[in-house]
mmCIF file of the C-alpha atoms, coordinates in Angstrom:
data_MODEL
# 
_entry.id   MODEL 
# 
loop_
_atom_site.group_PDB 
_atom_site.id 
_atom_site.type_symbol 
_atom_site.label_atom_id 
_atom_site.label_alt_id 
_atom_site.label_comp_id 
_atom_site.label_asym_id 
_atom_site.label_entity_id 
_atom_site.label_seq_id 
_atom_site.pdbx_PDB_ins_code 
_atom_site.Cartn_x 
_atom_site.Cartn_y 
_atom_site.Cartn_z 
_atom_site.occupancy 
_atom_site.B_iso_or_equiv 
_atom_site.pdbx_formal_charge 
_atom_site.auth_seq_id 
_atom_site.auth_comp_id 
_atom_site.auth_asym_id 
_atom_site.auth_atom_id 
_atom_site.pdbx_PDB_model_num 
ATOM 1   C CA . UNK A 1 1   ? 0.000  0.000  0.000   1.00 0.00 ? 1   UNK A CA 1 
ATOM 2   C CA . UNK A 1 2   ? 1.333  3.689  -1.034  1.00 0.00 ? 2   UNK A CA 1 
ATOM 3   C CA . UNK A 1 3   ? 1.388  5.549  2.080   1.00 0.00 ? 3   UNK A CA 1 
ATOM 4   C CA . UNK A 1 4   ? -0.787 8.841  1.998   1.00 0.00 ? 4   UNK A CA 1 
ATOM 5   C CA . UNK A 1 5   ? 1.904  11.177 3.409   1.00 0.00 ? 5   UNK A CA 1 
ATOM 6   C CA . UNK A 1 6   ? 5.359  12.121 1.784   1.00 0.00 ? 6   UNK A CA 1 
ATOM 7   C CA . UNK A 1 7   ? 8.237  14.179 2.378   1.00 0.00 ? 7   UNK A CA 1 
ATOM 8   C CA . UNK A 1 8   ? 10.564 16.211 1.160   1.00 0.00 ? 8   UNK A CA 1 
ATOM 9   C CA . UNK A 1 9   ? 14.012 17.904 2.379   1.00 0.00 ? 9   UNK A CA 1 
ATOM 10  C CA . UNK A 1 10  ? 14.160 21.353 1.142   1.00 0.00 ? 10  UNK A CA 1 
ATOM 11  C CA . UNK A 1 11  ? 16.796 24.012 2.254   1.00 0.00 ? 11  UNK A CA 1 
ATOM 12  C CA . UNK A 1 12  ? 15.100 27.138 3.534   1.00 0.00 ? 12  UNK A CA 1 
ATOM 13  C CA . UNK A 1 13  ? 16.170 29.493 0.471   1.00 0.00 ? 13  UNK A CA 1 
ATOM 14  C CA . UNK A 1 14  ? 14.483 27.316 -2.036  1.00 0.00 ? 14  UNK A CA 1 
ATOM 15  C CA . UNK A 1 15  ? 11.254 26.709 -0.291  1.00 0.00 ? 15  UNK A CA 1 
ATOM 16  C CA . UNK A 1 16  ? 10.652 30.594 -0.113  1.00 0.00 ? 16  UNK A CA 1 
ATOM 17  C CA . UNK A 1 17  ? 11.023 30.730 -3.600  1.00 0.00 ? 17  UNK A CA 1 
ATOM 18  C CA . UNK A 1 18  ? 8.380  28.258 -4.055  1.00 0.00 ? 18  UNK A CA 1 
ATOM 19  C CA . UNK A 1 19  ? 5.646  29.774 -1.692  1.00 0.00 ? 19  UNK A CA 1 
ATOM 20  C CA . UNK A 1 20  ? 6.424  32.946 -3.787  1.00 0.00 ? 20  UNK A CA 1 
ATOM 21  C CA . UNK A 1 21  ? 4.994  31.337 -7.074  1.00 0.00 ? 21  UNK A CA 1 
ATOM 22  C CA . UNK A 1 22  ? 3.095  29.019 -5.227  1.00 0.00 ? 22  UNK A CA 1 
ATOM 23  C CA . UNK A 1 23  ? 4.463  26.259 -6.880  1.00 0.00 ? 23  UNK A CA 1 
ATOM 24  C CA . UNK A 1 24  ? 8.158  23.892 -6.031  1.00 0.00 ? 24  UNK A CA 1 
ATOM 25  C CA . UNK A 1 25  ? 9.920  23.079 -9.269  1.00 0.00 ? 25  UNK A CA 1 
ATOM 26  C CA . UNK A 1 26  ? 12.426 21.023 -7.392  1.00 0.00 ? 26  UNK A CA 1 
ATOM 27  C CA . UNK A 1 27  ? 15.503 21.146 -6.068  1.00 0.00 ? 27  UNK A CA 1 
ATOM 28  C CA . UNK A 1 28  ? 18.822 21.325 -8.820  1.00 0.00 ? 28  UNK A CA 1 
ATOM 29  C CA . UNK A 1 29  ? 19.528 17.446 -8.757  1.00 0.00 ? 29  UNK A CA 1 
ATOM 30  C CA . UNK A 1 30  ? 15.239 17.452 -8.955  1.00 0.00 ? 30  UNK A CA 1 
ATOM 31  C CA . UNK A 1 31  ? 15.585 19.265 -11.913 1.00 0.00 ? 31  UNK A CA 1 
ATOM 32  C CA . UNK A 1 32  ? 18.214 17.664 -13.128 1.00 0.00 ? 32  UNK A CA 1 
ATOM 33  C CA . UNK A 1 33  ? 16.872 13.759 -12.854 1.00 0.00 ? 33  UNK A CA 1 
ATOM 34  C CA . UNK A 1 34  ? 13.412 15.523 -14.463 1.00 0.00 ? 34  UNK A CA 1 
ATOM 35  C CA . UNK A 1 35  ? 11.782 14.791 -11.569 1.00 0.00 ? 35  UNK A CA 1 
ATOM 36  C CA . UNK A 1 36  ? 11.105 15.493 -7.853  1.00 0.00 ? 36  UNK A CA 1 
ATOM 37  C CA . UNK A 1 37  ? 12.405 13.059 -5.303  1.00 0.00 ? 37  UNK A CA 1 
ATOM 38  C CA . UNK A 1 38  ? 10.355 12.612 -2.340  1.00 0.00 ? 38  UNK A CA 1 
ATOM 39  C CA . UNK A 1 39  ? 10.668 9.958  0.896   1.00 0.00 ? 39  UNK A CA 1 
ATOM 40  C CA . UNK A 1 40  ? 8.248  8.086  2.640   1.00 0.00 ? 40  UNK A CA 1 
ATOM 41  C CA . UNK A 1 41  ? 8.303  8.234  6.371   1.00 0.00 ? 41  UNK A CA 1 
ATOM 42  C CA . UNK A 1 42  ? 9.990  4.909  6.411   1.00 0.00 ? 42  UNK A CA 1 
ATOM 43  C CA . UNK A 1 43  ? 13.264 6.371  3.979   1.00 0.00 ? 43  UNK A CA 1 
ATOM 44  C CA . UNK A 1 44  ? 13.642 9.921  5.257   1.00 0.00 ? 44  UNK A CA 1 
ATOM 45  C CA . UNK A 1 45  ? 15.624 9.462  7.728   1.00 0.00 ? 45  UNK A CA 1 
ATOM 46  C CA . UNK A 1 46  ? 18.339 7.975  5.582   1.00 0.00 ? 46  UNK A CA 1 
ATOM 47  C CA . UNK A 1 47  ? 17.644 10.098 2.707   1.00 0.00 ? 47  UNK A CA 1 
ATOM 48  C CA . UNK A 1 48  ? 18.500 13.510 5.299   1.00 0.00 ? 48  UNK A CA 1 
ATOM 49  C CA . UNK A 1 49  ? 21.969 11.109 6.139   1.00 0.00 ? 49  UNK A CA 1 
ATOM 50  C CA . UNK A 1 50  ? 22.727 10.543 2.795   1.00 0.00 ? 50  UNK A CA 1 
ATOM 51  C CA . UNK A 1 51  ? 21.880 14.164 0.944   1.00 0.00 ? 51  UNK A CA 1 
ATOM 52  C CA . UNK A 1 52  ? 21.917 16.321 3.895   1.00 0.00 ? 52  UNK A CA 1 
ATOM 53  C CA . UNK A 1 53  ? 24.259 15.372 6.231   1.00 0.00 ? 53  UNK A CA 1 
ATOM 54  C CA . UNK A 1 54  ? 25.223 18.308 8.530   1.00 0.00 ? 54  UNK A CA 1 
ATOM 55  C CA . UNK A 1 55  ? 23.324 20.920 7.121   1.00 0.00 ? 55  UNK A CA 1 
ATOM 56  C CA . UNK A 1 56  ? 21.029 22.712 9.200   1.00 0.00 ? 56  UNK A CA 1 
ATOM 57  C CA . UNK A 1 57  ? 18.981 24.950 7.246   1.00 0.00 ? 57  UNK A CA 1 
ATOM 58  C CA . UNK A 1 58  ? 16.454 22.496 5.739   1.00 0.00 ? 58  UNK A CA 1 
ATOM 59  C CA . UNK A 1 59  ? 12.499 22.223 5.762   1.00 0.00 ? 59  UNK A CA 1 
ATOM 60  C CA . UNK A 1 60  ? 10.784 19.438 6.356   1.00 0.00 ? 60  UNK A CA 1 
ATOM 61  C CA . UNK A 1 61  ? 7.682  19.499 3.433   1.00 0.00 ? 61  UNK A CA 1 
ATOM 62  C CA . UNK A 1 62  ? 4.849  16.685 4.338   1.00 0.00 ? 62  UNK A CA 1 
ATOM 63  C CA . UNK A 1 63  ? 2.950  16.355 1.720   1.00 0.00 ? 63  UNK A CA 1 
ATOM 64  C CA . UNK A 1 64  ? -0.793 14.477 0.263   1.00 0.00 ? 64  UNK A CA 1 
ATOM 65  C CA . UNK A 1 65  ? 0.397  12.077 -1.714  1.00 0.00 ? 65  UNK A CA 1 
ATOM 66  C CA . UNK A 1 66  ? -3.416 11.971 -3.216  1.00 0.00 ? 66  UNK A CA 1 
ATOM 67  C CA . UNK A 1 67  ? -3.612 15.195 -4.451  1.00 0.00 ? 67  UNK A CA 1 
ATOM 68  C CA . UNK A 1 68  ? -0.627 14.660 -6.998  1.00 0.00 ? 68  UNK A CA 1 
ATOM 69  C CA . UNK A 1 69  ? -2.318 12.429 -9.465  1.00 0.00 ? 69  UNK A CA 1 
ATOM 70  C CA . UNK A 1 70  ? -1.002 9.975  -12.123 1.00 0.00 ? 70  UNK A CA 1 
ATOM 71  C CA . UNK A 1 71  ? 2.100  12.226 -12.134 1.00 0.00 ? 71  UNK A CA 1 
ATOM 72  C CA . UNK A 1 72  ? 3.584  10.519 -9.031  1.00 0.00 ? 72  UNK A CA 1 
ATOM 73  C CA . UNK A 1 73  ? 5.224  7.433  -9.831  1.00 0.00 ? 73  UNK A CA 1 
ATOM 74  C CA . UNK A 1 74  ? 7.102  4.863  -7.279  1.00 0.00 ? 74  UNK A CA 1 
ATOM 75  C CA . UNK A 1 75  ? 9.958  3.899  -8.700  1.00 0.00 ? 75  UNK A CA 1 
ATOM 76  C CA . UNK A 1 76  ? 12.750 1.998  -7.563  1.00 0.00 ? 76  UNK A CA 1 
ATOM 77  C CA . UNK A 1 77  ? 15.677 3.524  -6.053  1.00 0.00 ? 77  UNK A CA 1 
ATOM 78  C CA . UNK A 1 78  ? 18.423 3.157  -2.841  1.00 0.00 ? 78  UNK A CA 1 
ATOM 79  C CA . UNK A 1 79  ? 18.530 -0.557 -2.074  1.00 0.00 ? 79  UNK A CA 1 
ATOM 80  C CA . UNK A 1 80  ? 15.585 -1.490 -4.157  1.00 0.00 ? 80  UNK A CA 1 
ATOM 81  C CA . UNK A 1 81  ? 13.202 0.554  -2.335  1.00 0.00 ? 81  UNK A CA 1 
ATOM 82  C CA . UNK A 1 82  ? 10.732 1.790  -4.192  1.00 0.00 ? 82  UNK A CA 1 
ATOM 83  C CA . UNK A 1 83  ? 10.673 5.777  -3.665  1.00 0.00 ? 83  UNK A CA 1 
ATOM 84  C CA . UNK A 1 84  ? 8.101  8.588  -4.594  1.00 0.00 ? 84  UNK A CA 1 
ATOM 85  C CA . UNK A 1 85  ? 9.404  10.735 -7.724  1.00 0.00 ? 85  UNK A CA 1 
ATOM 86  C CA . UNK A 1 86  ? 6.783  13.358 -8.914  1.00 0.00 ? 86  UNK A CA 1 
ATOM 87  C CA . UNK A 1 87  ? 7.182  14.069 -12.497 1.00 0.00 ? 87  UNK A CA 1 
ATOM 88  C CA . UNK A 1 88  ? 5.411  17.858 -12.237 1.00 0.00 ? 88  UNK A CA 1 
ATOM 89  C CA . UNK A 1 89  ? 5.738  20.646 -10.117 1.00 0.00 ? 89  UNK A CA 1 
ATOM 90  C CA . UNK A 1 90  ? 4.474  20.056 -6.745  1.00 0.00 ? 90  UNK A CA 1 
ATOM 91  C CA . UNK A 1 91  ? 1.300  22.529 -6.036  1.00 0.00 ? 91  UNK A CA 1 
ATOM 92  C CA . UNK A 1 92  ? 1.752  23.677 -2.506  1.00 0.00 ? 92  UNK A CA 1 
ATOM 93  C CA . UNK A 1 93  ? -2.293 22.920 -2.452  1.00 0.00 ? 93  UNK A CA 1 
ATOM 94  C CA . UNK A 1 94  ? -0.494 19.601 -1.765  1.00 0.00 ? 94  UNK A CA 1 
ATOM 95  C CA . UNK A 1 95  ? 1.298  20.304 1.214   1.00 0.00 ? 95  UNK A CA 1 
ATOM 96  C CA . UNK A 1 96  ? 0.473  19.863 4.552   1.00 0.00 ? 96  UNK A CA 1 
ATOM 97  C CA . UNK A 1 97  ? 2.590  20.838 6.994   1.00 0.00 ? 97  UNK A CA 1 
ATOM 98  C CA . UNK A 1 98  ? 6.180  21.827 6.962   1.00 0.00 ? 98  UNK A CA 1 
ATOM 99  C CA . UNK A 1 99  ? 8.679  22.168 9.728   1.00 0.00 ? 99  UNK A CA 1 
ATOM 100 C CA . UNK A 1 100 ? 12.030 23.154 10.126  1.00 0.00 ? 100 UNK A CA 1 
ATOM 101 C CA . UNK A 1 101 ? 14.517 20.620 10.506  1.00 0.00 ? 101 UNK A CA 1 
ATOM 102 C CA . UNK A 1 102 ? 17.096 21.036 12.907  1.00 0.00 ? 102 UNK A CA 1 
ATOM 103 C CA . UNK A 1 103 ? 20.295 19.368 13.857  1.00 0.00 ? 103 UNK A CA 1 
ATOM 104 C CA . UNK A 1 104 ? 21.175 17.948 17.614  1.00 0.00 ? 104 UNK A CA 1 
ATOM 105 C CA . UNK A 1 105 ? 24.218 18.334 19.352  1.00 0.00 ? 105 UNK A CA 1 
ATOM 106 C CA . UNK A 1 106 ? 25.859 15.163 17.478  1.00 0.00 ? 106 UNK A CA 1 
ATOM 107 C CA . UNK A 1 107 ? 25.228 16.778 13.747  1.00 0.00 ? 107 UNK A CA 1 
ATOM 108 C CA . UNK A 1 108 ? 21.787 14.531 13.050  1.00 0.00 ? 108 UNK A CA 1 
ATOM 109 C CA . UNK A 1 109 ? 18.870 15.627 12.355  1.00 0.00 ? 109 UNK A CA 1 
ATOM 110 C CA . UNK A 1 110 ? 15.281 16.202 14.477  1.00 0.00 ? 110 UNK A CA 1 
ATOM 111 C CA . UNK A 1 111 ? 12.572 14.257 13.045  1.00 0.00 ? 111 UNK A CA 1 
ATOM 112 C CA . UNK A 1 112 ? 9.450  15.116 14.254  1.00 0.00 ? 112 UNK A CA 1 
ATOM 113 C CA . UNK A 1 113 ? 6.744  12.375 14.486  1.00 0.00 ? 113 UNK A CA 1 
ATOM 114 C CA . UNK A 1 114 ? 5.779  10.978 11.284  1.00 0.00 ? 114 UNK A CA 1 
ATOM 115 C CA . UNK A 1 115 ? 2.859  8.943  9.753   1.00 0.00 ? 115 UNK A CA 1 
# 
């Protein structure tokens, strides 16, 4: 079963660009790949270790997998997971929350509970 809820890691900078046209293109290795990578609660953990490791100016973007239509596809990925890729721009009528994610003393991140 596709889970409902899915996230993306977004640095600060770019995610006020995208609530100024109401609308994320992606990030540059988003654009790049010609789609947006997302996580399910189950992978974001090691996605933020992998792509984000020590930086501490990232979002955390929860989003309704639902709303996105035939243009989200689960494809397969990191260790044959299958992971989220939306192959639009992501409407931010899509999004439902998003947080700030911090670092801890150590250098890893604060995940806030997740679905």
């Amino acid at each position: 079963m596709k889970p409902d809820i899915i996230y993306k890691i977004v640095p600060i900078k770019l995610w006020q660009a995208a609530e100024a046209e109401n609308k994320f293109l992606g990030a540059p290795v988003d654009i790049a790949d010609g789609f947006i990578h997302f996580s399910t609660a189950a992978q974001v953990k090691a996605t933020a270790a992998k792509h984000f490791a020590g930086l501490d100016d990232l979002l955390l973007v929860s989003v309704d997998s639902t709303q996105l239509g035939d243009s989200l596809k689960y494809e397969v990925s990191r260790g044959g997971d299958l992971f989220p890729h939306l192959y639009s721009s992501l409407s931010l009528d899509a999004v439902i929350n998003v947080q700030p994610l911090p670092l801890d003393n150590f250098g890893q991140h604060l995940f806030p509970e997740m679905n």
